[in-house]
C-alpha positions in Angstrom: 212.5 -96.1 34.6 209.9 -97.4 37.0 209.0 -93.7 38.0 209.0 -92.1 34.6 206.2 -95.0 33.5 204.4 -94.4 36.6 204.3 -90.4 35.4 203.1 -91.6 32.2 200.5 -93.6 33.7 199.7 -90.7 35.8 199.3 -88.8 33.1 197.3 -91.0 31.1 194.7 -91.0 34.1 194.6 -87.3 34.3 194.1 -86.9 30.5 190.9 -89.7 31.0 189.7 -87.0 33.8 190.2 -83.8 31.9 188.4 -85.7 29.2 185.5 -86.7 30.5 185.0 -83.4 32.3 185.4 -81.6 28.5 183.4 -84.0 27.1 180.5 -84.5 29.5 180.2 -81.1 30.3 179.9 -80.6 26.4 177.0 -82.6 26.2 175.6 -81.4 29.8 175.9 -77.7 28.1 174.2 -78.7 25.1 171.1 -80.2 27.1 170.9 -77.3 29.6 171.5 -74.8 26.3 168.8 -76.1 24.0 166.0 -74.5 26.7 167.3 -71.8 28.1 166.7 -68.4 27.8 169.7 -67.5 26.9 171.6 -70.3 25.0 174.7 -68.0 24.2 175.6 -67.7 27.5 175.8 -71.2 27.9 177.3 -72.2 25.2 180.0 -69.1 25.1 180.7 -69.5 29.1 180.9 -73.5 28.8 183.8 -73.3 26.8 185.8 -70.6 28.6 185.4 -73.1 31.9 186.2 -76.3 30.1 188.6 -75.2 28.0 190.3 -73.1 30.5 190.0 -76.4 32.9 191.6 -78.8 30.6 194.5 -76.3 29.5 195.7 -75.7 33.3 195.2 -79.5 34.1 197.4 -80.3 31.2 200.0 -77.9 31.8 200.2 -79.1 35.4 200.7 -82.4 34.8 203.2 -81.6 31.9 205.5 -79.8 34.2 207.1 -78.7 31.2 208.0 -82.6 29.9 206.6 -83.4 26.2 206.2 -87.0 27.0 204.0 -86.2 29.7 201.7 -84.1 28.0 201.4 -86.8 25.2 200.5 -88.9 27.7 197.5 -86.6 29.1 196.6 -85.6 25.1 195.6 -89.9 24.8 194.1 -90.2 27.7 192.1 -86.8 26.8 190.8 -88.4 23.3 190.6 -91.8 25.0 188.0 -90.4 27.1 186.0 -88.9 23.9 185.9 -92.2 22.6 184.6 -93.4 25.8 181.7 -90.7 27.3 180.9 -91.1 22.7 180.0 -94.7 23.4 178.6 -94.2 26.9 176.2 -91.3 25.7 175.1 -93.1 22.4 174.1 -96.3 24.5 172.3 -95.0 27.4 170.7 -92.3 24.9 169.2 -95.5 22.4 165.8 -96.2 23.4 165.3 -100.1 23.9 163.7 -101.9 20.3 160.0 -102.2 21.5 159.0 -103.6 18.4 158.4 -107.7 17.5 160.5 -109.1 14.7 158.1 -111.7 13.6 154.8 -110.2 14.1 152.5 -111.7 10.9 
């Protein structure tokens, strides 16, 4: 029992990973797309890696076991949730302005 929660765990961790590689390079291929030259090839090539990443990482860890790849499919929208958050906060620009001014 001890083993099969440490799998999960494991699991859980590499889903987090897989995710914030998806997810992060989403948004670094959106940056790097809006000013290049040629945006397809970004955007088309982008996906191909990071979905092609995240589908052998998942199998992998699966090893064929349902539970496990449940495990790795939270951890992978956990991490959406959390690289959402982190991007929205660091990209908010600090309020500059003065709440009372007359």
């Amino acid at each position: 029992m001890t083993t099969d929660i440490f799998t999960w765990l494991l699991a859980l961790l590499v889903g987090l990973l897989l995710g914030g590689f998806f997810f992060a390079g989403l948004w670094w291929t959106i940056q790097k797309g809006l000013t290049a030259k040629h945006p397809a090839l970004w955007f088309f090539g982008s996906i191909l890696v990071r979905t092609a990443v995240v589908l052998a990482g998942i199998y992998l860890i699966s090893d064929g076991k349902w539970e496990r790849m449940l495990a790795c499919l939270v951890g992978f929208v956990l991490a959406r949730f959390l690289v959402m958050r982190y991007r929205r906060f660091k990209d908010v620009p600090p309020n500059t302005s003065k709440i009372n001014e007359p």
